[in-house]
Each structure stands twice: as C-alpha cells, then as structure tokens.
C-alpha positions, 0 to 999 in steps of 0.5 A, spaced: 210 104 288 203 102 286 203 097 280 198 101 275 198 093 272 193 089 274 197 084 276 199 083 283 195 089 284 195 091 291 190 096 291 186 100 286 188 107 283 183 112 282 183 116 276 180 122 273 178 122 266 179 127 262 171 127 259 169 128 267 172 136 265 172 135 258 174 143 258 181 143 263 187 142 260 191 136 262 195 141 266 188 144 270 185 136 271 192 134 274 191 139 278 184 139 279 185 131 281 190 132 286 187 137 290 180 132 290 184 126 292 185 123 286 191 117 285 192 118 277 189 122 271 186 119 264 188 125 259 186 126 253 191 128 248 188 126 241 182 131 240 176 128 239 173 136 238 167 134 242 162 140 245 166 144 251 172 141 250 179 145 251 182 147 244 189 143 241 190 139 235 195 137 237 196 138 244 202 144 244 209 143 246 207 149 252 201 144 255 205 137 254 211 141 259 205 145 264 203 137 264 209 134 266 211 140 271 203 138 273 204 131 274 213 133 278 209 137 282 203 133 285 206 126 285 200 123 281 201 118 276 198 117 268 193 111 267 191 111 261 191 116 254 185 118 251 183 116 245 185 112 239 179 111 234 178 106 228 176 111 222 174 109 215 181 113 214 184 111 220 191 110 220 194 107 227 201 111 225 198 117 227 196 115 234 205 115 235 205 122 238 200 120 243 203 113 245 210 116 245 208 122 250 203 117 254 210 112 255 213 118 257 210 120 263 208 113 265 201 111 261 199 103 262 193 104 257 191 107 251 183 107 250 180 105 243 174 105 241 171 104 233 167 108 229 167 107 222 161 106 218 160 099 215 159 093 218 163 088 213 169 091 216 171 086 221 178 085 218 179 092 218 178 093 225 181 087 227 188 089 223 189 097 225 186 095 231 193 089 232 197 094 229 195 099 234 197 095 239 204 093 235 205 100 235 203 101 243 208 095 245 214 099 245 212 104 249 209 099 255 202 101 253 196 096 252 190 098 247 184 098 251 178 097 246 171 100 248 164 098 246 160 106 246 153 103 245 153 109 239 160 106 235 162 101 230 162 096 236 157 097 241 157 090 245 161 086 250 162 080 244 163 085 238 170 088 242 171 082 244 171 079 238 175 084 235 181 083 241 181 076 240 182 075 233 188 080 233 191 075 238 196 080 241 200 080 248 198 087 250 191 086 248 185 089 253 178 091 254 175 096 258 169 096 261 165 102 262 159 101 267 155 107 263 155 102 256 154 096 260 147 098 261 146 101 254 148 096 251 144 091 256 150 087 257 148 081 263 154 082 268 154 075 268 158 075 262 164 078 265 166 072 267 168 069 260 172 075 259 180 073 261 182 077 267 188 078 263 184 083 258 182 087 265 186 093 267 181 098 269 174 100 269 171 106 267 166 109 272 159 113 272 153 111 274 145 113 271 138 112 271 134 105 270 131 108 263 135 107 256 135 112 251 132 109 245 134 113 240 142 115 239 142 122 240 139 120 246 144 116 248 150 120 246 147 126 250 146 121 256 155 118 255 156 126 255 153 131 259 148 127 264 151 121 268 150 119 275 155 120 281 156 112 283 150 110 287 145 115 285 142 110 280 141 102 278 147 100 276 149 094 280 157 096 282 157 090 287 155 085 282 161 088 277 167 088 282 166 081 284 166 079 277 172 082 276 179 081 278 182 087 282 183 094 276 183 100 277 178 106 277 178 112 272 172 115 274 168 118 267 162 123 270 161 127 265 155 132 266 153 139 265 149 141 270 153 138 276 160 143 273 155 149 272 153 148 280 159 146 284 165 148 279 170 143 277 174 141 283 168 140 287 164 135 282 171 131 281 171 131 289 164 129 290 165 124 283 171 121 288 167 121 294 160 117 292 165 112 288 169 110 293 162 109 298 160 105 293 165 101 292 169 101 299 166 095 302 165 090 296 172 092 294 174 091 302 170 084 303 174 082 297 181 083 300 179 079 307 177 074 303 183 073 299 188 075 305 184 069 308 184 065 303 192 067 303 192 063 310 189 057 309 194 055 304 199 057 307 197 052 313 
C-alpha cells in the first residue's frame, strides 16, 4: 500500500477533485475516477452552494454509505476533503462531521481556504485556522491552507504567513498551479516553502492572460480551466521545486463535460497530466535512485 504522505513517498497518486465534476455525487466521482484510471478521489463533503454543484446540506447518511460501497467496490483511496472555509462566522467545530467521516475512509488532508471580509483579521484566522488543525489531528488529518487569487488570502506569503504563526504539527500548504499564475507567485519561491508543509499539488493549467478583474477570475477558477500542457503554466519548473507529492487534478470547465461527459473529460484530465508530468517526475526518480547508489558506495 501506498503512503498517501508525502514522506517516503514511492510514487505519486493521482486524484480526482470533486470540483473537476462539481454536479457527481461522491459515489458517482468515485466511480467515474476509477473507470478513468484515477488512484484516489478528493470529495466534497461541506457545500460550498456553488453553480452546478450536487445537492447536500450535509452530505446525507445514503450518500456517505453509496460512498463507502463506491470506494470497497473499486479500491480507490480518499486524498483529501473538501473544504473547510474561514468565515467572519466560522466556528471550526462545524468542520467535525467532515473531519471525522474524511478520518473514516482514509483522508490525510483536508483543504481550507479563507474568505472573511476584513483585512485586520490576521489573528482571527490564525486561531480557527490553529483550531482547525487541533480538531483535525485525531483523525490523522492535516489542514491544508490555500491561496484562491479572489479570497481573504490571495499569495503564497499570505498563507504562509498564516500556517506559521500557528505553529502546528499538521499544519500544510497546497499549491494550486491555477492560483500560482493569478496570484503571479515567481515559482522560485517554492523553495522557501518547508517540504514538510507539501502534501499534494492541485493541477490545471490556463492561458498566459490574467483576468484583471475578480469575476473574471472566478469564472476562469470555475468553469474554464486548461488539460496540463494546453497552456503556459511551467509544470516542469513546479515539480523540480517541490518535494515528491501527490496530484489531485482540479479541471473544471463547462464546455469540456458539456462535449465529452464526465467520465471522458476526467479520462483526458488524467491523460494530458500524466504526459506533462511523466518525464519530469521520471528524471527526478533516476536521479534520486543514483544519487541512492553513490552514497551507498
């Protein structure tokens, strides 16, 4: 079996995020993935009450069981759960349902992500967010914080700034390579991230335009990303300034599903990342094992 830490890791899992199919039910996306090709699924179990997405508030104990069935069924694991987001009236204990049912089948993530609306709330989020992560470490679970070029937090520095000044064990970062580019973070700057805040990477890729105004940006994050290598974004540059993570493929876009179905825009998500990132990752993985041999001898 697979670590689905990035400690030790020996190959990366690819996942399929829940947003990629925002209107599948967990049960359908496990499904949907297993079929493709997938390794694991990224559910949502908190609505969000986005455009498009399936119906639950909460997610209902007939879904949580066709889930579990789902997952038996096909033998595919759960990266993370989705997604736990900092309100002016957030209170972490409601996050409990999720973290305990993403514990139950297997979850190593949750993602967070922040979104109140003030800007002299740095202690705020940096005690739900330290709250969060001390409700998420029974479960085994590390919150994962993201930087949504549109949110509260909107840099690599912001989150950052945010994960160390709470100063907790199962503390993360996740990388979006979408927000990388909106945000217009210089990938040089991965480096100075620890690699022990680096679990997994979220995936998609887009054109060299940034959208100057937000709608324009939440219309891109949510209905019109690229398959890897159909745009600009330097994946090559992002791996090799990373340690070894997994990849939950976060594609979202309308037109795509509308033309070729669920299943077949998840399978062609699958097939351009794996092409993009197959001989960067590969490279890596001689160097490492020969870099292995050398201090052996």
């Amino acid at each position: 079996m697979t670590d689905m830490n990035n400690q030790g890791i020996e190959k990366s899992l690819y996942s399929l995020a829940h947003l990629t199919l925002i209107g599948a039910t967990p049960a359908e996306l496990v499904y949907i993935a297993a079929r493709a090709g997938y390794d694991a699924v990224s559910p949502r179990f908190i609505p969000m009450h986005v455009a498009g997405e399936f119906k639950h508030s909460p997610i209902q104990k007939d879904q949580i069981i066709a889930t579990k069935t789902a997952l038996a069924t096909t033998g595919l694991k759960v990266l993370d759960v989705e997604i736990a987001r900092i309100t002016d009236e957030t209170d972490p204990r409601s996050f409990v349902p999720a973290l305990e049912l993403g514990g139950e089948l297997g979850a190593k993530q949750m993602i967070m992500s922040a979104w109140t609306k003030t800007r002299d709330d740095r202690s705020f989020l940096i005690d739900t967010y330290a709250e969060t992560c001390d409700l998420a470490a029974p479960f085994g679970i590390t919150v994962d914080l993201e930087f949504p070029s549109f949110s509260r937090l909107r840099t690599l520095d912001d989150a950052l700034d945010i994960v160390r000044a709470a100063n907790k064990p199962n503390s993360g970062i996740l990388i979006d390579t979408l927000y990388l580019h909106l945000s217009r973070v210089d990938i040089g700057e991965l480096l100075h991230v620890p690699s022990e805040f680096l679990h997994f990477l979220h995936v998609s890729d887009c054109l060299p335009g940034i959208a100057d105004t937000r709608a324009g940006m939440i219309q891109l994050a949510r209905d019109a990303r690229l398959y890897p290598g159909e745009g600009w974004i330097d994946f090559k540059g992002i791996i090799e300034r990373m340690p070894p993570v997994h990849y939950s493929i976060e594609l979202p876009n309308q037109s795509r599903v509308l033309e070729l179905g669920y299943e077949e825009h998840a399978r062609r998500c699958l097939e351009y990342a794996k092409r993009t990132f197959g001989k960067v990752v590969s490279k890596r993985r001689k160097t490492a094992e020969k870099n292995d041999l050398v201090l052996q001898d």
